[in-house]
C-alpha positions as CSV (number, residue, x, y, z in Angstrom):
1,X,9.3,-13.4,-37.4
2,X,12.1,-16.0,-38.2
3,X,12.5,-17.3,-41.8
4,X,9.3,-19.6,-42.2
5,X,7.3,-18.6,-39.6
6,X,3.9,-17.2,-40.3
7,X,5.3,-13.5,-38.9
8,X,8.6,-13.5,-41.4
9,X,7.1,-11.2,-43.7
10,X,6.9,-8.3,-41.8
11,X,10.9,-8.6,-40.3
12,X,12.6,-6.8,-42.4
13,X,9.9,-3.6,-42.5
14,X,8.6,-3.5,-38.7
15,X,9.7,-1.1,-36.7
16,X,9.5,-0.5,-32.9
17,X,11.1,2.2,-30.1
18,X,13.3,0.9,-27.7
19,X,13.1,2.0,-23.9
20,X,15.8,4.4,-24.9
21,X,17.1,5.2,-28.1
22,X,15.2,5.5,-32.3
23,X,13.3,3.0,-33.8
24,X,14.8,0.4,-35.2
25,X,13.5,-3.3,-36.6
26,X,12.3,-5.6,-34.3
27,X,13.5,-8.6,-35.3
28,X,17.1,-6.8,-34.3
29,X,15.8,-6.1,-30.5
30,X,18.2,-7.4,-28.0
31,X,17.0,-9.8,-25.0
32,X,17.8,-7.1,-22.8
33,X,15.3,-4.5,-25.0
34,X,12.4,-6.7,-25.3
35,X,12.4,-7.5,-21.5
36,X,12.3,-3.3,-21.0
37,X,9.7,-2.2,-23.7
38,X,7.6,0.8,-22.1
39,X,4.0,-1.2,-21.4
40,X,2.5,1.3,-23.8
41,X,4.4,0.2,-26.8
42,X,4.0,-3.3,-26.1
43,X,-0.1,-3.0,-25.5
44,X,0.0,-1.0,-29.4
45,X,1.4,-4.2,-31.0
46,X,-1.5,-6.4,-32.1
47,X,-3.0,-2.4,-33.6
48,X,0.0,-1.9,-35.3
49,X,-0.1,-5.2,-36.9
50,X,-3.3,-4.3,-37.9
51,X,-3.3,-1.1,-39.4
52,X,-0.1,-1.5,-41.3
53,X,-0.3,-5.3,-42.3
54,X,-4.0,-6.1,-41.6
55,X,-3.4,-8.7,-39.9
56,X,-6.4,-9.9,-38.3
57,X,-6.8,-10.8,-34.3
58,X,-8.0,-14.5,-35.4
59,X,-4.8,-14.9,-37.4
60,X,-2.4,-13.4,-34.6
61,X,-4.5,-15.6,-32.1
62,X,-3.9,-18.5,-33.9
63,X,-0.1,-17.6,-34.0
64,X,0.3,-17.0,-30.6
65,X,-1.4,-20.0,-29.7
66,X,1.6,-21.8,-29.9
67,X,4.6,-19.2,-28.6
68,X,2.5,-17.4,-25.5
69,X,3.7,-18.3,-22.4
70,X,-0.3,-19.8,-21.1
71,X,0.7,-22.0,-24.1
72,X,4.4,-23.2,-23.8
73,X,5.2,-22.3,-20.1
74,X,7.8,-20.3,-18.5
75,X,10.5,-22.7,-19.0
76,X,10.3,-22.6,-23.0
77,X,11.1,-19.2,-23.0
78,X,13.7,-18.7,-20.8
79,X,15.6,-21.0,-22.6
80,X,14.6,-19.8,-25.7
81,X,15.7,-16.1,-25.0
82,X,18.2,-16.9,-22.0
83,X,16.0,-15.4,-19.7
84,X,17.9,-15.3,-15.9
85,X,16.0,-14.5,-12.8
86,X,13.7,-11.2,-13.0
87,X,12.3,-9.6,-10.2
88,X,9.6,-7.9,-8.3
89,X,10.5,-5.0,-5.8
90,X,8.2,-4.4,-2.6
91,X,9.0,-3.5,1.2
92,X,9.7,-6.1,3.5
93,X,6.1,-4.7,4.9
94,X,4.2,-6.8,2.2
95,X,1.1,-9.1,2.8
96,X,2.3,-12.8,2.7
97,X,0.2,-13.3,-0.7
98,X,3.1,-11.8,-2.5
99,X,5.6,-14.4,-1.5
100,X,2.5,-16.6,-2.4
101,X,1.9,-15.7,-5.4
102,X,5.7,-16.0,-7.0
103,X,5.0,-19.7,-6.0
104,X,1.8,-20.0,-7.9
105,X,3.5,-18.1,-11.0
106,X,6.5,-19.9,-11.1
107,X,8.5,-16.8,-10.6
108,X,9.6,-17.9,-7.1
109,X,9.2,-16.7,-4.1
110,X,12.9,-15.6,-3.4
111,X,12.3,-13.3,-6.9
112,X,9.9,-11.3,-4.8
113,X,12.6,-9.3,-3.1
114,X,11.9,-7.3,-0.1
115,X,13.3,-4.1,0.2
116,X,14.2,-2.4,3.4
117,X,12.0,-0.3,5.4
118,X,12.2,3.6,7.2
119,X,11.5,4.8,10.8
120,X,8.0,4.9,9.7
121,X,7.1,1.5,7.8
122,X,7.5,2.5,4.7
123,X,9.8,1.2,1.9
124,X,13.2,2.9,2.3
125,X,13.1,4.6,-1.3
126,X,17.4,5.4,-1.0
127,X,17.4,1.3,-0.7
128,X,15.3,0.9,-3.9
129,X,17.0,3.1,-5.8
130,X,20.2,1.0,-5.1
131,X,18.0,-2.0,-6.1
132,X,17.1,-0.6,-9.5
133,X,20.4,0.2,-10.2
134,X,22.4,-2.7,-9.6
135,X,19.4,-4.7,-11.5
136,X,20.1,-2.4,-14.4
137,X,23.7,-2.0,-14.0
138,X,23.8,-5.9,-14.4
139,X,20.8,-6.3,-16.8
140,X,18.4,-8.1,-14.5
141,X,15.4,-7.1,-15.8
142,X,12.4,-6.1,-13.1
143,X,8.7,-7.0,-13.7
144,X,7.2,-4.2,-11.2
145,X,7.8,-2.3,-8.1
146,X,4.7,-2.7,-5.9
147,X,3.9,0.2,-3.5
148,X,2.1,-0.7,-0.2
149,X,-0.8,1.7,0.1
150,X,-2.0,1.2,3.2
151,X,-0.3,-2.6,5.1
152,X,-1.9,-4.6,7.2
153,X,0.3,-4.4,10.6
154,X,0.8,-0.7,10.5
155,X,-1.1,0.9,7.7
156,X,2.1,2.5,5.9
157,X,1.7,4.6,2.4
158,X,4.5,3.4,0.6
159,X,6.0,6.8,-1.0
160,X,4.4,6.4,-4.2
161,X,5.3,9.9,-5.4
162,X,8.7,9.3,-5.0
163,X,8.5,5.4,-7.0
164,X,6.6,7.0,-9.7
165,X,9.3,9.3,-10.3
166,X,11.9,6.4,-10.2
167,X,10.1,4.3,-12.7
168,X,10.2,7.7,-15.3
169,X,14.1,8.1,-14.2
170,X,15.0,4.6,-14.7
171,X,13.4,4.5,-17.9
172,X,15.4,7.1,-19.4
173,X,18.6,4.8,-18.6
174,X,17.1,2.0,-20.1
175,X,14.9,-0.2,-17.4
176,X,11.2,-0.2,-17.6
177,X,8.9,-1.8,-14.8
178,X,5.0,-1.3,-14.0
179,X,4.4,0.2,-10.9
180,X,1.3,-2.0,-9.0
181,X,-0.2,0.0,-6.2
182,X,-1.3,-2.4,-3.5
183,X,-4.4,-0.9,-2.5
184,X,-5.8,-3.8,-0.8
185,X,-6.0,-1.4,2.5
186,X,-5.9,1.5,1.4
187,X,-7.4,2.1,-1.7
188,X,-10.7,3.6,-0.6
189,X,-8.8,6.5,1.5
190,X,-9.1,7.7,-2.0
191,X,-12.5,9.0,-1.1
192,X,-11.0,11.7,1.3
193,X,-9.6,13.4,-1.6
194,X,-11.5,16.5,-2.3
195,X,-12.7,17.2,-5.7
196,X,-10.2,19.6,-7.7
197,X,-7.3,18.1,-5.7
198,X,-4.0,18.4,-6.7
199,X,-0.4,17.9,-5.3
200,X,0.8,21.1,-3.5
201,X,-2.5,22.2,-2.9
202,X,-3.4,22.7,1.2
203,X,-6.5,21.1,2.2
204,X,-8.2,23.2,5.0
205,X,-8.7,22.0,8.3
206,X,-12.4,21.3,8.9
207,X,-14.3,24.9,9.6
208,X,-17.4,23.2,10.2
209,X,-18.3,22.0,14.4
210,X,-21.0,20.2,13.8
211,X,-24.1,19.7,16.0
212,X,-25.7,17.4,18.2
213,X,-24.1,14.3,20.6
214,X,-21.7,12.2,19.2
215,X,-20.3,15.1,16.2
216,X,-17.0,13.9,14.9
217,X,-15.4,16.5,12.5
218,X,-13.7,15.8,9.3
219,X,-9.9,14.6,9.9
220,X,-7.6,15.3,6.8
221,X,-5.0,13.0,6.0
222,X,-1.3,13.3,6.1
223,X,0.2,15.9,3.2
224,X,2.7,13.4,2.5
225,X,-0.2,10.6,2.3
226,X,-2.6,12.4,0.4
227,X,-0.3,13.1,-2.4
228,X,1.2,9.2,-2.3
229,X,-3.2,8.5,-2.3
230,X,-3.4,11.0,-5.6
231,X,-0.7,9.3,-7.5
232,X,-2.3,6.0,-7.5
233,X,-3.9,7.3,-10.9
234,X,-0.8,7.2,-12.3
235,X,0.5,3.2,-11.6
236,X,0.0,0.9,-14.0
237,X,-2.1,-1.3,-12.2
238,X,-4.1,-1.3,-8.7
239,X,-5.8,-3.6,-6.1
240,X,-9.0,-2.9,-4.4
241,X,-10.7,-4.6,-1.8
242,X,-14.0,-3.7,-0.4
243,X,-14.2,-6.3,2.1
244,X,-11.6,-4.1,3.9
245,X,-11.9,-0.1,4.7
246,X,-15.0,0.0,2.2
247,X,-16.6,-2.6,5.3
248,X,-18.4,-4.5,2.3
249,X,-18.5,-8.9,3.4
250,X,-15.6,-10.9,2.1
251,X,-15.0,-11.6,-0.8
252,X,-15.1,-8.7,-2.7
253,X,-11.6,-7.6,-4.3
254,X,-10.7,-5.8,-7.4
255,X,-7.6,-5.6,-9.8
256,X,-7.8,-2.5,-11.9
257,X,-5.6,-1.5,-14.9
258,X,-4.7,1.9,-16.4
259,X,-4.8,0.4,-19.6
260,X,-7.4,-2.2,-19.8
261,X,-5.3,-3.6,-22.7
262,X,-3.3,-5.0,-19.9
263,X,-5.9,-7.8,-18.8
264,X,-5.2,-9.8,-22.2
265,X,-2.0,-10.6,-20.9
266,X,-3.4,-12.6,-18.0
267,X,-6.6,-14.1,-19.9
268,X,-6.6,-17.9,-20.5
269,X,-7.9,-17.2,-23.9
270,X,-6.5,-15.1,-26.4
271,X,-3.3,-12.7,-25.0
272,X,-3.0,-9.3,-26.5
273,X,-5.7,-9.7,-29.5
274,X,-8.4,-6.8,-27.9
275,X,-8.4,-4.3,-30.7
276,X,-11.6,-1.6,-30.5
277,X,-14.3,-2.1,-28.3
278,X,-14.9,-5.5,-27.0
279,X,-18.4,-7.1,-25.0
280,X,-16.8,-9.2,-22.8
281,X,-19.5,-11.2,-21.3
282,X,-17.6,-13.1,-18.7
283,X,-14.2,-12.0,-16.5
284,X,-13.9,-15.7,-15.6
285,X,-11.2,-15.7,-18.4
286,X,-8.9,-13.1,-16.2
287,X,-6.8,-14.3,-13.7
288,X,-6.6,-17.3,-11.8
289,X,-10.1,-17.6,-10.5
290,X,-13.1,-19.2,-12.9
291,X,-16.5,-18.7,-11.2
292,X,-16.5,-15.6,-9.3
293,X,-19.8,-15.2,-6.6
294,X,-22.2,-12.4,-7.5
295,X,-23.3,-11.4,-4.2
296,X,-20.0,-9.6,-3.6
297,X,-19.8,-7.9,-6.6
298,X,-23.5,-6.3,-6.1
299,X,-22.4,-5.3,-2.1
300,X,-19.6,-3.3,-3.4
301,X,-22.3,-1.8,-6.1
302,X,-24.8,-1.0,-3.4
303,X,-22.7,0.2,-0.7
304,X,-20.7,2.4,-3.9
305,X,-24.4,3.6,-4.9
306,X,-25.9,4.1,-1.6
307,X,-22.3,6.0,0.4
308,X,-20.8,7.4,-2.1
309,X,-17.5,7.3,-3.5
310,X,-16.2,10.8,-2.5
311,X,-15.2,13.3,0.5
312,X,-19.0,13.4,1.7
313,X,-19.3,9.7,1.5
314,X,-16.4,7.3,1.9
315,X,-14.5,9.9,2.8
316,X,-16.3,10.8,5.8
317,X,-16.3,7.5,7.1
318,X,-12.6,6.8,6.6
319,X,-11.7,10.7,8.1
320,X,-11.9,9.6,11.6
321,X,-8.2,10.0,13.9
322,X,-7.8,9.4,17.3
323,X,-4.9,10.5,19.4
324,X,-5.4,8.6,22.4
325,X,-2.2,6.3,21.8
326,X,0.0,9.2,21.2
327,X,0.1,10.4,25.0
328,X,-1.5,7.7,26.6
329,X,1.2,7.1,29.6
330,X,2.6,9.7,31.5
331,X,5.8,9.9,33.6
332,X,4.0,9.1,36.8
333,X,2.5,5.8,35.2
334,X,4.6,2.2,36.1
335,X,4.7,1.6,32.4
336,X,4.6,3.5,28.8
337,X,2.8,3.2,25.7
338,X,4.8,3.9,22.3
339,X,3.3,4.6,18.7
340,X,4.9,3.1,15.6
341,X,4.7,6.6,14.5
342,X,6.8,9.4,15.8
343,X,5.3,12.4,16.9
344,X,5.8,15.8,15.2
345,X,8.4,17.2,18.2
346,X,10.2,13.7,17.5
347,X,10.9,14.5,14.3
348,X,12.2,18.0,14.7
349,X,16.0,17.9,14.4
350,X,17.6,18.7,17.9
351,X,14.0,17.1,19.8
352,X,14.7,16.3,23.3
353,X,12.6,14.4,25.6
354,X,11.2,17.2,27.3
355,X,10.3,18.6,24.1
356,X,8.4,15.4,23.4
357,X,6.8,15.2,26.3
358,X,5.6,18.8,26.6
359,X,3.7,17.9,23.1
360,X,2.3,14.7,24.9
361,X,1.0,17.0,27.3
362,X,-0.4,19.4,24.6
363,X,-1.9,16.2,23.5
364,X,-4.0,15.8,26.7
365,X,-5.2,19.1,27.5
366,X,-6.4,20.1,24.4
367,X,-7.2,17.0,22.6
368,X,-8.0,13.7,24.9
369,X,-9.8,15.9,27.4
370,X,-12.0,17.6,25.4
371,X,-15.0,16.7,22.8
372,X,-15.4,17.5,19.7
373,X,-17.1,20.4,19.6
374,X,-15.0,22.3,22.2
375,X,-11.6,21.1,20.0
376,X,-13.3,22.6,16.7
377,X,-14.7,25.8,18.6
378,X,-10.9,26.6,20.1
379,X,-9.5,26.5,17.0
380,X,-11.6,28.9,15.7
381,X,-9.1,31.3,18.3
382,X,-6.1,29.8,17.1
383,X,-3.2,30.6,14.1
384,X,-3.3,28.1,11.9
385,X,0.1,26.6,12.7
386,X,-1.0,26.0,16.5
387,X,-4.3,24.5,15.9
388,X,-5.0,21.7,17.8
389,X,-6.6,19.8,14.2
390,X,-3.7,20.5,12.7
391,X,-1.5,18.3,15.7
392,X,-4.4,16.2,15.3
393,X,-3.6,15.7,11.6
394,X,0.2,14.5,12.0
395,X,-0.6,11.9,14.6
396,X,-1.6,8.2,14.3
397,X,-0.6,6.5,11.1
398,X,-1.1,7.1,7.5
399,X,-4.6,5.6,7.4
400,X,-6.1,4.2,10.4
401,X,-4.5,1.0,11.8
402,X,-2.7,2.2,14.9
403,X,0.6,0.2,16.1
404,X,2.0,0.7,19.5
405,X,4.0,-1.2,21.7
406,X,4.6,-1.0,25.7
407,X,7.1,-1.6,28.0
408,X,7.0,-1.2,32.2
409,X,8.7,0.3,34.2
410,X,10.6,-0.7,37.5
411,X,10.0,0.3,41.2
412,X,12.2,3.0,40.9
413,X,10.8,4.1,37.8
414,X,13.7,2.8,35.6
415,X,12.6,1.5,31.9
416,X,13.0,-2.3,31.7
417,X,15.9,-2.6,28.8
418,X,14.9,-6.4,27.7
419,X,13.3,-7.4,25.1
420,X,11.9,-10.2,25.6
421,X,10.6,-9.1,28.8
422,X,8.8,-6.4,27.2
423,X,7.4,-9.0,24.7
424,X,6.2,-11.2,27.7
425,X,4.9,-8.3,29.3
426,X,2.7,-7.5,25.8
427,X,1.4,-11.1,25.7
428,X,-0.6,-11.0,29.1
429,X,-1.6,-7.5,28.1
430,X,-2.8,-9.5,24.9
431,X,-4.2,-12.3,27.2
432,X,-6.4,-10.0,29.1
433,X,-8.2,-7.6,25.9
434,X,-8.7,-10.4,23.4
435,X,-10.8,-13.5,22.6
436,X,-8.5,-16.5,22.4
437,X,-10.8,-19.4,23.6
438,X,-14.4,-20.6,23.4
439,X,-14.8,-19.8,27.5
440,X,-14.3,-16.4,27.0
441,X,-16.8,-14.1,27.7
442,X,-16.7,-10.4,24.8
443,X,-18.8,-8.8,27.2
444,X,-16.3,-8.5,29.3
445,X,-13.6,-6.9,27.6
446,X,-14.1,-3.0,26.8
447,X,-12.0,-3.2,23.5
448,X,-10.3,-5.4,21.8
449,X,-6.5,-5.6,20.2
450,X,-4.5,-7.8,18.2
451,X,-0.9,-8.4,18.3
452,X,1.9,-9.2,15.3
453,X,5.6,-9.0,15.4
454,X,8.1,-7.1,13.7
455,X,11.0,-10.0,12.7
456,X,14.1,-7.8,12.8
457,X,15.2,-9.6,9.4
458,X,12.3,-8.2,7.8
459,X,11.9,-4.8,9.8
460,X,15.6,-3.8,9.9
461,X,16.2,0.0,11.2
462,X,12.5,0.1,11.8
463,X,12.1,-2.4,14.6
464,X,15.5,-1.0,16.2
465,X,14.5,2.7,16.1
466,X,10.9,1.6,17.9
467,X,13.0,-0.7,20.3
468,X,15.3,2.4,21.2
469,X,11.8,4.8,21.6
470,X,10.4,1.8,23.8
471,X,13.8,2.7,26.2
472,X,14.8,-1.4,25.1
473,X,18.3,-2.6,23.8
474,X,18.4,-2.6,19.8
475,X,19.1,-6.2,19.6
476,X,18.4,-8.7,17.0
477,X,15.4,-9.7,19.1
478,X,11.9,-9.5,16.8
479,X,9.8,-7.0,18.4
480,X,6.0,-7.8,19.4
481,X,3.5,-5.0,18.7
482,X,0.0,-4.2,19.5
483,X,-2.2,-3.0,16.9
484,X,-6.4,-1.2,16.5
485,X,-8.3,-0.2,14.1
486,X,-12.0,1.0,14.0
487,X,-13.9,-2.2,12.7
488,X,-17.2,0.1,12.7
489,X,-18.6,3.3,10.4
490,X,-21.2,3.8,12.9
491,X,-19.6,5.0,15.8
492,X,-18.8,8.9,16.9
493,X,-17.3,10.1,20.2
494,X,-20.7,9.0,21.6
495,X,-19.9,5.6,21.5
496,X,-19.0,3.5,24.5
497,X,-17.6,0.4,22.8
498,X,-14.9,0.3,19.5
């Protein structure tokens, strides 16, 4: 749009709407306004040009041939705009790809800033907030926030409510970010949505028992979770994979946009040109990957076509809890068994530990000792507020990857208060119920577990709140946890192996 370019003669007569504030000419943006343009207005461009000027997508192609950034590279343009250092915002929970994937772009892997975590896992949403602020208070402009929907070590919801509502307030001051919902995990939890959901609604616990051997009734998901799951319609942009909770064979992995407008910005051919309906008859273009293998793609289709993508499909798969790592140990046994997540009397203000364990024993009598049927067919006697589906509901975590860690006990019965011995402790516990060499037998271990660590850089207040539940000191020691999660759709409480 400079004097001589092939865009000049629309500078003095094209108009655009700043994050904040009237329309005014674009050529007269700031650097700070064009890096905060709302994603809508910046997807309408290449139709405005057209239906005010005509200008064709060949001719805009052929422009911005030479000034997009797959043409001239990041360096051209932060010099030509003074661009500093701009960010991404995700909890120090993330998968490693992120970090990865600021190497690849060029954005840098110290750009993809990890913010800190709660009690539970989840991205500490006061901490964000400060985030945002000082970013906009000193005008460092923010690509996304990415919510977690389901990690890998501990199968967190990020709040997503809560980020969705900070992207809208920090838009009215001025900075404007997409919102990416990791989904990688979580995604397909979706599915346990029921139809005609919406947030604030109650869904019912299940009123149906079942029949025959093996009956495992429907387990809703957290309230929390399930309106975090709901809002995913409302981020920008979303990643799916099958191979995961949808148990489809790797690789099969999806990137889906709100807008589809969106994917021009990442194709190697032309940008933002997409004006109507397109036939695209290759998504080699999109992304980094060329060739793309079939077989995946028609898995996902199949198992989509053939399950169901809904509460009586999916959802039924995905709906299944247990409780058993909740009230595993007692006080009689030599050692105790933690969850990441706190129980319900844990989290009551003024919760002692006999109220806690007086809920772990509520735990055992009416849920670990009991099948199915005879949980469902007690309820049926119960208020709602002491049914044993609804205690059921609040345990576990948010989807169904289960960490715990455990720690032992002394002759006396004292709680070991180290660390690291608690760690060693967990590694020959690891040792004995995994495969870790070729003369290892499977047939011989009745489950299997794996094992991560929480690094106390990365896991903060989290990792010292679990330490202090585990009866260890809160040190700066990282933290070595335990983690399962059902690898199968095919088993019920029938089964004998997980």
């Amino acid at each position: 749009m400079k004097d001589g370019k092939p865009l000049a003669f629309i500078a003095k007569s094209f108009k655009m709407r700043p994050c904040i504030g009237e329309s005014k000419l674009f050529k007269d943006f700031s650097t700070w306004e064009l890096l905060n343009m709302r994603p809508t207005e910046v997807l309408d461009i290449p139709d405005r040009l057209h239906s005010q000027y005509r200008i064709s997508p060949s001719f805009l192609q052929s422009v911005m041939d030479s000034h997009g950034i797959q043409s001239t590279g990041k360096d051209v343009l932060e010099k030509e705009f003074n661009l500093g250092p701009m960010f991404y915002y995700l909890s120090n929970s993330r998968h490693y790809s992120w970090p990865k994937a600021g190497a690849i772009t060029g954005i840098g892997a110290e750009n993809i800033v990890g913010v800190e975590l709660d009690h539970g896992a989840r991205v500490d949403i006061n901490a964000l907030r400060e985030r945002l602020q000082d970013s906009l208070d000193q005008q460092k402009a923010v690509y996304a926030v990415v919510a977690i929907v389901g990690s890998t070590e501990e199968g967190c919801v990020d709040p997503l409510s809560e980020i969705i509502n900070l992207r809208d307030e920090f838009q009215e001051k001025g900075l404007s970010f997409l919102v990416h919902a990791d989904g990688a995990w979580g995604g397909y939890f979706c599915t346990m949505l029921p139809r005609g959901f919406k947030p604030g609604d109650e869904i019912a616990l299940p009123s149906d028992q079942g029949s025959g051997a093996g009956f495992v009734p429907d387990a809703s998901l957290r309230a929390q979770t399930t309106e975090d799951l709901f809002m995913i319609r409302q981020a920008d942009t979303v990643t799916v994979d099958p191979h995961k909770a949808a148990y489809i064979p790797y690789p099969a992995g999806a990137l889906c946009y709100k807008d589809g407008r969106m994917r021009y910005l990442v194709t190697w051919t032309a940008p933002v040109l997409s004006r109507g309906v397109t036939n695209d008859t290759s998504i080699g273009i999109y992304g980094i990957e060329g060739s793309k293998p079939g077989a995946a793609v028609m898995a996902a289709w199949f198992a989509h076509a053939a399950i169901g993508l809904h509460a009586d499909g999916y959802g039924k798969l995905l709906g299944e809890l247990s409780a058993e790592w909740a009230a595993m140990s007692t006080k009689d046994d030599t050692f105790i068994v933690v969850p990441l997540n706190m129980l319900p009397s844990e989290l009551k203000k003024g919760s002692t530990p006999e109220d806690v364990e007086a809920e772990k024993q509520k735990i055992r009598d009416r849920i670990l000792s009991k099948s199915n049927e005879e949980i469902c067919s007690a309820d049926t006697e119960r208020s709602d507020d002491d049914k044993s589906m609804a205690l059921l509901r609040a345990l576990g975590s948010d989807l169904n990857i289960n960490a715990f860690s455990i720690n032992w006990k002394y002759a006396d019965g004292t709680i070991n208060q180290d660390v690291e011995e608690a760690n060693y402790f967990l590694q020959r516990c690891i040792e004995r119920i995994s495969v870790d060499s070729p003369e290892d037998d499977p047939t011989t271990i009745p489950f299997y577990l794996t094992s991560t660590k929480f690094p106390q850089k990365d896991y903060g207040q989290c990792a010292q709140n679990f330490k202090r539940r585990l009866g260890l000191i809160a040190d700066n020691t990282d933290l070595m946890v335990l983690r399962n999660v059902v690898m199968s759709p095919w088993y019920d409480s029938s089964s004998t192996a997980v």
